[in-house]
C-alpha positions as CSV (number, residue, x, y, z in Angstrom):
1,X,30.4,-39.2,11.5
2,X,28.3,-36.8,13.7
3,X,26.7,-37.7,16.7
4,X,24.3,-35.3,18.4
5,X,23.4,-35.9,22.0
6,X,19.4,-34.9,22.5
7,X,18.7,-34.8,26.3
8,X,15.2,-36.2,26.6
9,X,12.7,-34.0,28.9
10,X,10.5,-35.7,30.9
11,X,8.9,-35.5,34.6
12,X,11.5,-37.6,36.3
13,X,14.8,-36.4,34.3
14,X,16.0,-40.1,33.6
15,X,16.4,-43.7,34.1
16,X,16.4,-44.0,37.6
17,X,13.6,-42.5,40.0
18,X,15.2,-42.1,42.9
19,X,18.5,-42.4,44.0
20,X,18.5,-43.9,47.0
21,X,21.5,-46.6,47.3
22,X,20.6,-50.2,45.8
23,X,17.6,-47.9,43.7
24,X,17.8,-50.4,40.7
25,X,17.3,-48.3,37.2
26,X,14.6,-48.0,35.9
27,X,13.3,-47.1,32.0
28,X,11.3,-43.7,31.8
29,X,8.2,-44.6,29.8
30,X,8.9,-40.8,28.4
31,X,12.4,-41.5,27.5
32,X,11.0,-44.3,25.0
33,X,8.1,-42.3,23.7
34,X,10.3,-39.2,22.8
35,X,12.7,-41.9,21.1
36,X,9.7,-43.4,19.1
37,X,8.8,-40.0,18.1
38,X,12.0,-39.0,16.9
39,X,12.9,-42.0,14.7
40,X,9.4,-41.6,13.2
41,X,10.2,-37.8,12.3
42,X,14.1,-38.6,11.0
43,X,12.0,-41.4,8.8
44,X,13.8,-44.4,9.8
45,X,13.2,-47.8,7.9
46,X,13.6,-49.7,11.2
47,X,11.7,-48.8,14.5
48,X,12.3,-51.9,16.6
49,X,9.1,-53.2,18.1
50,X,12.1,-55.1,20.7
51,X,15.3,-53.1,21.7
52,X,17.9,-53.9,24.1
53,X,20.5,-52.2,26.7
54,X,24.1,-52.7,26.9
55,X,26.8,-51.4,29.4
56,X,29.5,-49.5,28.1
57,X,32.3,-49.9,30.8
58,X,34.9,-46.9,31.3
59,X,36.4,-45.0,33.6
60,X,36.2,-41.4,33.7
61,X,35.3,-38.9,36.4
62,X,31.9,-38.2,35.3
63,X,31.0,-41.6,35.4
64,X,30.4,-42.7,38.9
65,X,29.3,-46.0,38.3
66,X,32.3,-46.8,36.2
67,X,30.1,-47.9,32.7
68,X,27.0,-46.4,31.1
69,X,23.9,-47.8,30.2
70,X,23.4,-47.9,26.5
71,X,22.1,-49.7,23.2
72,X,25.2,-50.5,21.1
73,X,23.8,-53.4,19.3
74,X,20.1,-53.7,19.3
75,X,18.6,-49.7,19.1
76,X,15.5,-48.9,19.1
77,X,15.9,-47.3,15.1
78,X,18.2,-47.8,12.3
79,X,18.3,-46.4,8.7
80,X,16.9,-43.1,9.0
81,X,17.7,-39.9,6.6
82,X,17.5,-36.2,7.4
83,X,16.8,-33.5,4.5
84,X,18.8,-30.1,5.8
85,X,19.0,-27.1,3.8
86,X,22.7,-25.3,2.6
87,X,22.7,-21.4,1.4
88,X,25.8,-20.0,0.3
89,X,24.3,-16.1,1.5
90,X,21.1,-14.6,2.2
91,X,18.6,-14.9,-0.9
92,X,20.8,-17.6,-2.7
93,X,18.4,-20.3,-3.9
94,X,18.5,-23.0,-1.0
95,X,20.8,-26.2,-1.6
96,X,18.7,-29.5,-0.8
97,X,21.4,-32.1,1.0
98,X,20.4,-35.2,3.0
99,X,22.7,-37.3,5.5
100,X,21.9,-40.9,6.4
101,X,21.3,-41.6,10.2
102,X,23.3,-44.7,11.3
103,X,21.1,-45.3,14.6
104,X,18.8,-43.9,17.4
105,X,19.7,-44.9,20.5
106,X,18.6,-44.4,24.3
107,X,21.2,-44.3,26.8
108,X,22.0,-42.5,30.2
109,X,24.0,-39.2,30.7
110,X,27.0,-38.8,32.3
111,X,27.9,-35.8,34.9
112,X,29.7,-32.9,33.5
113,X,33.2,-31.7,34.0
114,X,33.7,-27.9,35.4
115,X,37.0,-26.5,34.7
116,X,37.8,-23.6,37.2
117,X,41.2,-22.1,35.5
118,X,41.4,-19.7,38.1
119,X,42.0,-21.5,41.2
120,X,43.4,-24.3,39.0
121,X,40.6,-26.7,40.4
122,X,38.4,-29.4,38.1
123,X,35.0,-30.4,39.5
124,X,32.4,-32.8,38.6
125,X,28.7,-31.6,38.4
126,X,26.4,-34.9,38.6
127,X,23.1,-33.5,38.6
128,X,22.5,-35.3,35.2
129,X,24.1,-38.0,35.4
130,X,21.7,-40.7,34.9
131,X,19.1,-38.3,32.6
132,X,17.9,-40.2,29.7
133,X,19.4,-39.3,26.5
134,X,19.1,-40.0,22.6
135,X,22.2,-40.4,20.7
136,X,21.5,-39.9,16.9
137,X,24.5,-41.1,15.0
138,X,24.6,-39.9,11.7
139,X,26.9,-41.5,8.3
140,X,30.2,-39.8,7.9
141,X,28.0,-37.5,4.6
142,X,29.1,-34.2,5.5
143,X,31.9,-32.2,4.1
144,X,32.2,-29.0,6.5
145,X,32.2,-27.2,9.3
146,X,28.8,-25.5,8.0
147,X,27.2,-28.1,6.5
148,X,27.1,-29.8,10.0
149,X,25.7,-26.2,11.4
150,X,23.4,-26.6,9.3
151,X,22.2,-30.4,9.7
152,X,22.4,-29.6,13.8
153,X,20.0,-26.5,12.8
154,X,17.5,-28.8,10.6
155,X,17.9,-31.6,13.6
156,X,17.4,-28.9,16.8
157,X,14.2,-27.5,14.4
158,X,12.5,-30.8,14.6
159,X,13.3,-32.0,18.1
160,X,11.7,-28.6,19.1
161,X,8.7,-29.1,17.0
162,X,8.0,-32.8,18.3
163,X,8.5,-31.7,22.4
164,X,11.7,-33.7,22.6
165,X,13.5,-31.2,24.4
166,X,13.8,-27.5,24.1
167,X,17.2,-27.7,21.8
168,X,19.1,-25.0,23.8
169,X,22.8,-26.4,23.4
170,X,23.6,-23.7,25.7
171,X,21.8,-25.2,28.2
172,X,23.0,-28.7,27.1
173,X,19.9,-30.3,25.9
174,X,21.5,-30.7,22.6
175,X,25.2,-31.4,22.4
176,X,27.4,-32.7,19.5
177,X,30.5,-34.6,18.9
178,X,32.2,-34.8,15.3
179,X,34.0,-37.6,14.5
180,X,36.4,-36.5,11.8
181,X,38.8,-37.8,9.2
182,X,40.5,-36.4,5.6
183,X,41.8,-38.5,3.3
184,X,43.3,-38.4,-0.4
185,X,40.3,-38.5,-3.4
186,X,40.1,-42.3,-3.9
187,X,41.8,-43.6,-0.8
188,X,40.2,-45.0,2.4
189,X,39.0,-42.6,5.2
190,X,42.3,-41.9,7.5
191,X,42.4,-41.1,11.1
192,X,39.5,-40.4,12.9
193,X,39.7,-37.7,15.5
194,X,36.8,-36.7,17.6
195,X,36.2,-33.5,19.1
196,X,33.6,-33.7,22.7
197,X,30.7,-32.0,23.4
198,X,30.5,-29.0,20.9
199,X,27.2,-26.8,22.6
200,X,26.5,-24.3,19.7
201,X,26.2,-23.9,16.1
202,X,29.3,-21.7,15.9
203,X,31.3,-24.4,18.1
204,X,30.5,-26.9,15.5
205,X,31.4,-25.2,12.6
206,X,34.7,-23.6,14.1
207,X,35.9,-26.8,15.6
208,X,35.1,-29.2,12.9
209,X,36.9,-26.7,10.1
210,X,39.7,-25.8,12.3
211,X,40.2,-29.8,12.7
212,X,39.8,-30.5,9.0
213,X,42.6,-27.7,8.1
214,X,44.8,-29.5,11.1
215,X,44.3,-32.9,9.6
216,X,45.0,-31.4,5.7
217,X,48.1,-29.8,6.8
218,X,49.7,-33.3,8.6
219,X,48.1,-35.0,5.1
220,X,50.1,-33.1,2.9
221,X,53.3,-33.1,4.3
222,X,52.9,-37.7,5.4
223,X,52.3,-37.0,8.9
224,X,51.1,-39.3,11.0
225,X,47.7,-38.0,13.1
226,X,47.1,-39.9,15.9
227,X,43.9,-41.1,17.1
228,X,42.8,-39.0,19.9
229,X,39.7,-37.2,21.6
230,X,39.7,-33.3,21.3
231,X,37.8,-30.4,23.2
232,X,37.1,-27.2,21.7
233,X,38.1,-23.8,23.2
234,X,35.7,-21.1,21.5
235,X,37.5,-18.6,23.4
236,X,40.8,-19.4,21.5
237,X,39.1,-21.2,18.5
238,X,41.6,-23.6,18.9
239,X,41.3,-27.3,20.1
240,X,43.1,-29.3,23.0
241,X,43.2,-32.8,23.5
242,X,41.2,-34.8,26.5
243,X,43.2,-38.2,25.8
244,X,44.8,-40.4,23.1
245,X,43.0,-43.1,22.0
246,X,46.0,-44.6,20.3
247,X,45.8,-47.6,22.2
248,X,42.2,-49.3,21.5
249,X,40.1,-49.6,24.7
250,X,38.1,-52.1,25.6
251,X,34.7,-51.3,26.5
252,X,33.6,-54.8,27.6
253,X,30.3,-54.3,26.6
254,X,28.0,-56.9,27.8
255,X,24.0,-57.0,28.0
256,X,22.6,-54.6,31.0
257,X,21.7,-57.3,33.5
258,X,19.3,-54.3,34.9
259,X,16.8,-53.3,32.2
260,X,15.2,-56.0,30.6
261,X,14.4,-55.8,27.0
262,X,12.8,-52.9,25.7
263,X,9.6,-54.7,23.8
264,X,7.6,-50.9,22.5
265,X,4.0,-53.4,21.9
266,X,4.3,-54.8,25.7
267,X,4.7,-52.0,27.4
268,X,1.8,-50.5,25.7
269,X,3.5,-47.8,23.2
270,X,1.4,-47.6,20.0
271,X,4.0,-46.6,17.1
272,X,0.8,-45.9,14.8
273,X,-1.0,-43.5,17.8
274,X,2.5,-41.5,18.0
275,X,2.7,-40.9,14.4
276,X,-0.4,-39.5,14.2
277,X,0.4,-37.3,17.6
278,X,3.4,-35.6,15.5
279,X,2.9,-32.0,15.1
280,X,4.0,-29.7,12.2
281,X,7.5,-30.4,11.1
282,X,10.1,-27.7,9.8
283,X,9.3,-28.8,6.0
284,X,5.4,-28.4,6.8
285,X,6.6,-25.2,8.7
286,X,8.4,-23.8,5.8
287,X,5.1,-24.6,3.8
288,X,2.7,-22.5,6.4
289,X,5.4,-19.5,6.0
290,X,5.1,-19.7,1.8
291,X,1.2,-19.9,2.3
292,X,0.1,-17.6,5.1
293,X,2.1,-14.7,4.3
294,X,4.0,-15.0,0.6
295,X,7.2,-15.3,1.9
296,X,10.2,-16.3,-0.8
297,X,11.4,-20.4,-0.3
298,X,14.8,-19.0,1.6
299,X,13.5,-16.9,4.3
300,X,11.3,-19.9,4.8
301,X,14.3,-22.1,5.2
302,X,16.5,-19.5,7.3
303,X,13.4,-18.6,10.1
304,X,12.5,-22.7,10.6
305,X,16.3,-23.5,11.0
306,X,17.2,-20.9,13.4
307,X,16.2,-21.7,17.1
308,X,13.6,-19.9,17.8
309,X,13.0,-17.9,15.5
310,X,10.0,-19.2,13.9
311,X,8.0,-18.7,16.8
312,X,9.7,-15.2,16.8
313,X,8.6,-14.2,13.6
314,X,4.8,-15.8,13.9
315,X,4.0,-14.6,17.3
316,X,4.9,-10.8,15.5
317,X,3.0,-10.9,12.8
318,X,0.1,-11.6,15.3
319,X,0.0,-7.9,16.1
320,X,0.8,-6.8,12.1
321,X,-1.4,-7.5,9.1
322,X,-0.4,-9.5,6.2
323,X,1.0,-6.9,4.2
324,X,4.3,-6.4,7.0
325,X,5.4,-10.0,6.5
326,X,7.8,-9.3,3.7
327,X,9.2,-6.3,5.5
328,X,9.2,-7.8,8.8
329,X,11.3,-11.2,7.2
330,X,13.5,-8.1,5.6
331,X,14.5,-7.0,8.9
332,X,14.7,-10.4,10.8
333,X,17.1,-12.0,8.5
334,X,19.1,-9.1,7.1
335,X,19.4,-6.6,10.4
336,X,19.2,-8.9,13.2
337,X,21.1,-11.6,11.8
338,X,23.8,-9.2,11.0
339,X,23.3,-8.2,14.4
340,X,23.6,-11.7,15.7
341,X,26.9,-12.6,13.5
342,X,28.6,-9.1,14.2
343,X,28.2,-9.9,18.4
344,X,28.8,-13.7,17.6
345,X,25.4,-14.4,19.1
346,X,22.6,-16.8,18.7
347,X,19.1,-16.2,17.6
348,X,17.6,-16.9,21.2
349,X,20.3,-14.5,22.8
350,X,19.3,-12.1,21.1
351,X,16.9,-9.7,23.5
352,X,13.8,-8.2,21.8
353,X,10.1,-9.2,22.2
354,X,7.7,-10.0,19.4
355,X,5.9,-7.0,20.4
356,X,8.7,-4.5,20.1
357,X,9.9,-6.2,16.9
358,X,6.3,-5.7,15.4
359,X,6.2,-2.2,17.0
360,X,9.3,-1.1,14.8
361,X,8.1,-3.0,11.7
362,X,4.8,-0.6,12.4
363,X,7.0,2.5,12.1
364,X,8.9,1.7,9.4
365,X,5.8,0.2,7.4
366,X,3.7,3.5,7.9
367,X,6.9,5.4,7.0
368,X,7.0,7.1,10.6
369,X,10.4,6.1,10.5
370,X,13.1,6.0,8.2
371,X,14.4,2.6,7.1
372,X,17.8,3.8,7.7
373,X,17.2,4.3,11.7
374,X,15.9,1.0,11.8
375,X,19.0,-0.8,12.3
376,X,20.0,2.0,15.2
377,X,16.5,1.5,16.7
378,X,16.9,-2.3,16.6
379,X,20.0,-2.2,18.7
380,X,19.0,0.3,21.0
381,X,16.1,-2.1,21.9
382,X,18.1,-5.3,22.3
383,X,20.7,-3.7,24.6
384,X,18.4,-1.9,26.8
385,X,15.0,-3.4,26.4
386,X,13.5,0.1,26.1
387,X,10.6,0.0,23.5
388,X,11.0,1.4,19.6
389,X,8.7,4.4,19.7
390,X,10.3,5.6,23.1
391,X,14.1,5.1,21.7
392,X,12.6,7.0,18.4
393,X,11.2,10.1,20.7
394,X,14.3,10.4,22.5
395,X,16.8,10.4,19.6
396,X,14.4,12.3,17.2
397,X,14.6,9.6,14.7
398,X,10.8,10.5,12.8
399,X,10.7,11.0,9.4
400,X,10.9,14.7,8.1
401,X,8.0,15.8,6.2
402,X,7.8,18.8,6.0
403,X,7.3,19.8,2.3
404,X,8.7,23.6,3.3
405,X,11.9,21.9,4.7
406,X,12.6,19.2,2.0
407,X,11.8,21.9,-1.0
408,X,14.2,24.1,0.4
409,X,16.7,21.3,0.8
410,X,15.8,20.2,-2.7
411,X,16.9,24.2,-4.1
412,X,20.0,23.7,-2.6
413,X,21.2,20.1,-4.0
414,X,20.2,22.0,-7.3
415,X,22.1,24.9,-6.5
416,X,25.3,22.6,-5.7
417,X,24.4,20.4,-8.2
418,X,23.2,22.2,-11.5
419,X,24.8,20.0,-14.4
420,X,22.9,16.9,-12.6
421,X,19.8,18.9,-12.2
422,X,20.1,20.0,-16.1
423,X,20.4,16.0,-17.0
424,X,17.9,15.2,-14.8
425,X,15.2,17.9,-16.4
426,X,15.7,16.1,-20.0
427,X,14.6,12.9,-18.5
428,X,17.7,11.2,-17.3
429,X,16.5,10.3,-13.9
430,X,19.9,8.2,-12.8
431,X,21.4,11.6,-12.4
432,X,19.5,12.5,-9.8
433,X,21.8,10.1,-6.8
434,X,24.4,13.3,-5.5
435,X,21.2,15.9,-5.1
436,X,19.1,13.4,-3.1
437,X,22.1,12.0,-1.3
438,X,22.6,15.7,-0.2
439,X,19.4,15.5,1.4
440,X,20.5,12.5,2.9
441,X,23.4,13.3,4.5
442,X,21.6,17.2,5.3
443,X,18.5,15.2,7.7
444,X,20.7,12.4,9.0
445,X,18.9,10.1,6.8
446,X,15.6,11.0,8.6
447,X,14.3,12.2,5.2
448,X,10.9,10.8,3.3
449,X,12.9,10.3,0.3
450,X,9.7,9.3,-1.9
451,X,8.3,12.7,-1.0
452,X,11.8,14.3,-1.5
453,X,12.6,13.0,-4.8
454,X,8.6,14.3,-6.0
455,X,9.6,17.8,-4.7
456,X,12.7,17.6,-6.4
457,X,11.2,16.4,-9.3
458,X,8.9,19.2,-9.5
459,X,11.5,22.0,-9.3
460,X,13.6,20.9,-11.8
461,X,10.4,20.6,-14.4
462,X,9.7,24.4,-13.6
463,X,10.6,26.6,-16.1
464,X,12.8,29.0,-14.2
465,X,15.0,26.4,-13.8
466,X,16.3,26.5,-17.3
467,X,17.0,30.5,-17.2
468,X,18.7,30.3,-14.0
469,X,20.9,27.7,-15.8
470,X,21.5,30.2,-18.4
471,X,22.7,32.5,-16.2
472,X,25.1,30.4,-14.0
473,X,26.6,29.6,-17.1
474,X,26.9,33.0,-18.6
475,X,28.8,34.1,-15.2
């Protein structure tokens, strides 16, 4: 079971709007419109005209109060269902899976724990303590690591489309625990573990596999796992546990004597007027991408899933014409993904402007520079935020040319080359790789290799070319 942790934007950041001492709590109207929207986009059967809050009572030093205000037992949506998409690698037709939300519920934040390893110290950061929050809990549907990347992806794509919040997990506005168990084919779920507060994509893949192959490992040999809470070190990629939960606690929940009932129709929230206030969603997004510019079903999928990076690749192709979208979705998901997974980045982190990224998908597309450089250009831009064409000027990265400098290069692949040249003159073309990879590795790959391979072409048609074979093979 996942459960992902949406912190709700509004004006006053919570519950309560002040915090003066005795300040009773009191429900943002935003909180409950943001909720409504939501359950309305993750299509749930039951969006309860009448909710109600209950409190949670623990102890735990980000919890001030000693319980949290929450909705347990009556939510304010049940039964909804999220479509995410599952590639195995880039241009592998898109796997359609779906996993079965639980429940939508409001409840309040808790502060957040600072860990200072260095002077050994633990502090408590309660500037959010008291935010509103959504908690979607989802069925326990998911099999891996990646497929809950991926369903945080499809999740963070739609919260972002609606105005929910701005689904930075680095930032905390979207945070995720996994709940997770193995068990034998045929045989109950076992154990549940559950690892806290996972705030990227890579966290949740890492952690969730790495506590899967723990669990397998104790499985195999009939060892007991014991039921306990887990935090996830990304620096290690290795888990450590917060507290056993061996012993079951008792939350003593009990109805929140503070809030009265949540009833949507009283306080004047029209279910109908929201759903019709929804914007585009990722699947109408992926739609707009297939339509406006031609673009094959899994780019679609990759750009809307990836923070960000729809807006990235739209606000682009604002300053380049049609015809650059399929090499500018080229570029974006082969070259700066494999960017972003060689420097274990995200999408967002990643620092280059639409206009600089349209800029190079200009040079290449006029064939100003080499397709090769591209990748050299791209991370020149995104680690010193100097534009393409200057980076391209001072490196002397243009494409060559010159028809007097490629022919000459092109007489002396043949020369090193003649029994490939002789093949290639009878029409086997496929010969042809070693003399233009000469040329190649001769410019540094800042060759036109179009206009090479026609100049090459050409000399090896001429007829001198088969005397001077003659005569290299008389000597």
């Amino acid at each position: 079971m996942l459960q992902t942790l949406a912190t709700v934007r509004s004006a006053s950041q919570g519950f309560a709007r002040g915090l003066e001492s005795g300040t009773l709590p009191v429900l943002n109207r935003r909180c409950v419109e943001a909720a409504v929207q939501t359950a309305l986009a993750l299509e749930c059967a039951e969006l309860n005209n009448v909710s109600r809050f209950d409190r949670k009572h623990y102890f735990y030093a980000d919890m001030p109060a000693g319980f949290q205000i929450t909705q347990q037992f009556h939510p304010i949506a049940r039964k909804g269902n999220l479509n995410y998409y599952q590639m195995e690698s880039p241009g592998a037709l898109p796997e359609k899976k779906s996993c079965k939300i639980l429940q939508l519920q409001l409840e309040q934040d808790s502060g957040r724990s600072v860990h200072d390893a260095e002077n050994r110290v633990s502090l408590i950061d309660l500037n959010r303590a008291g935010v509103g929050l959504l908690e979607v809990v989802f069925a326990p549907d998911l099999k891996s690591g990646k497929e809950a990347a991926d369903l945080v992806k499809e999740l963070i794509a739609i919260v972002k489309a609606i105005g929910v919040c701005s689904g930075r997990m680095e930032d905390g506005a979207v945070r995720v625990d996994a709940n997770i168990s193995v068990h034998q084919p045929g045989t109950p779920l076992g154990t549940r573990t559950e690892v806290k507060n996972l705030n990227s994509l890579r966290a949740v893949s890492r952690a969730i596999d790495l506590e899967i192959r723990r669990q397998m490992f104790f499985v195999k040999r009939g060892l007991k796992i014991q039921n306990v809470t887990l935090s996830f070190d990304s620096e290690t990629v290795s888990t450590v546990v917060m507290r056993d939960k061996e012993i079951v606690q008792d939350y003593r929940f009990f109805p929140e004597p503070n809030i009265p009932s949540l009833n949507l129709q009283q306080a004047g929230i029209c279910i109908e007027s929201l759903r019709h206030s929804l914007p585009s969603l990722p699947h109408e997004l992926r739609k707009r991408l297939m339509d406006t510019y031609g673009l094959d079903f899994w780019k679609c999928v990759v750009i809307v899933r990836e923070p960000g990076m729809y807006e990235f690749f739209t606000q682009a192709m604002n300053y380049l014409s049609i015809e650059y979208a399929k090499q500018a979705s080229n570029i974006l998901l082969i070259d700066i993904i494999g960017y972003m997974n060689k420097h274990s980045m995200e999408f967002e982190d990643v620092h280059i402007s639409p206009k600089q990224f349209a800029d190079l998908i200009r040079m290449v597309g006029e064939r100003r520079l080499p397709i090769k450089k591209c990748l050299e250009v791209l991370q020149e831009v995104i680690e010193s935020s100097r534009d393409p064409e200057e980076i391209v000027e001072l490196n002397n990265w243009w494409m060559i040319k010159d028809e007097n400098l490629l022919g000459a290069l092109c007489e002396e692949a043949i020369r090193l080359y003649p029994k490939h040249a002789r093949k290639a003159q009878v029409g086997k073309q496929d010969v042809l790789k070693p003399l233009m990879s000469h040329i190649q590795i001769a410019t540094q790959g800042r060759a036109d290799m179009k206009l090479a391979k026609r100049i090459m072409l050409e000399k090896i048609q001429r007829p001198e070319m088969a005397l001077r074979e003659e005569v290299n093979a008389g000597r």
